[in-house]
C-alpha positions in Angstrom: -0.3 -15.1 3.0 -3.5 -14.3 2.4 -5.2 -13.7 -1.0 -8.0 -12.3 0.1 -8.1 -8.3 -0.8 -8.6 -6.4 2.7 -9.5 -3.1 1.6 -7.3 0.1 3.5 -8.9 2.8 5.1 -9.1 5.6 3.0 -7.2 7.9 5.3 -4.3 5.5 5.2 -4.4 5.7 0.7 -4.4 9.8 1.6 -1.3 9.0 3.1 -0.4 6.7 0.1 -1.2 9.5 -2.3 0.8 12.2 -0.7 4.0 10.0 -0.6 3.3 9.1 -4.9 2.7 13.2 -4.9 5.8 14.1 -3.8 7.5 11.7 -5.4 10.2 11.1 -3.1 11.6 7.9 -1.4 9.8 6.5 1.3 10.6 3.6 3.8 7.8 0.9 3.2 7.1 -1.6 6.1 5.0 -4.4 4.6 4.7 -8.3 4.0 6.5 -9.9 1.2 4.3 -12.5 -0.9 5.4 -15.3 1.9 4.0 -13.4 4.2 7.4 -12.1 5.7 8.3 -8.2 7.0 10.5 -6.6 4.4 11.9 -3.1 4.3 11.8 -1.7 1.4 13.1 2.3 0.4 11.6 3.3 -2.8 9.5 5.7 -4.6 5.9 5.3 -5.1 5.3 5.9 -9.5 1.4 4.1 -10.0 -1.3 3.6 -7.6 -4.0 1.6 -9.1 -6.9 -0.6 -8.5 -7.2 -4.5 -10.3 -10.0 -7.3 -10.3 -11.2 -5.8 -7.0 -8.2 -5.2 -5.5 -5.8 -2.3 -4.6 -1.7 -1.9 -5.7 1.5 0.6 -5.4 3.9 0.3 -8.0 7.9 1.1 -7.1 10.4 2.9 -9.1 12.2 -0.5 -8.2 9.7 -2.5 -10.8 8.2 -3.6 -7.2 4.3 -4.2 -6.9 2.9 -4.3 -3.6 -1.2 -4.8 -3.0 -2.4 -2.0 -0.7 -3.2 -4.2 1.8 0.2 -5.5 2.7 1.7 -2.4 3.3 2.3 -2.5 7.5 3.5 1.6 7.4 4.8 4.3 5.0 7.1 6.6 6.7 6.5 5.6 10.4 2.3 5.7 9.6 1.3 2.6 11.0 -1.6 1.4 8.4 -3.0 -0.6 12.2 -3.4 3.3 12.9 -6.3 3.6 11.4 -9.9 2.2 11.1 -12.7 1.2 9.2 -11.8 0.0 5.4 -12.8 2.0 2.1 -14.4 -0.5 0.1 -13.8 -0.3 -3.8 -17.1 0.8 -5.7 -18.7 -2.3 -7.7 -18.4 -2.5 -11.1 
């Protein structure tokens, strides 16, 4: 797996923020740390940004960088292009 932070479009965090907002379960496609597909069906309680790079925090104790989310919900992150870079501290 890659440790190198690929900022997300910021359309695709819209989508991130609506799911936290409503703060209902969603069904998370992503990579685990190995680089592996997981399912995961949680509830999104903290996005925040971290030494340049970009995380979701579960109601399952879960943290997931931004950029290894695949889709929330059936929204493919692939769906959408050009990356929001973070602004420089």
């Amino acid at each position: 797996m890659s440790t190198v932070y690929v900022p997300i479009n910021c359309e695709f965090h819209d989508v991130l923020e609506a799911t936290a907002v409503r703060r209902r379960p969603a069904i998370f496609s992503l990579r685990d740390p190995a680089g592996q597909p997981a399912t995961v069906h949680a509830r999104i309680v903290d996005l925040y940004a971290h030494d340049g790079m970009e995380y979701m925090r579960l109601d399952d104790g879960r943290v997931v960088r931004l950029d290894h989310i695949i889709s929330v919900d059936g929204v493919a992150q692939a769906s959408f292009t050009d990356a929001c870079a973070l602004p420089a501290h």
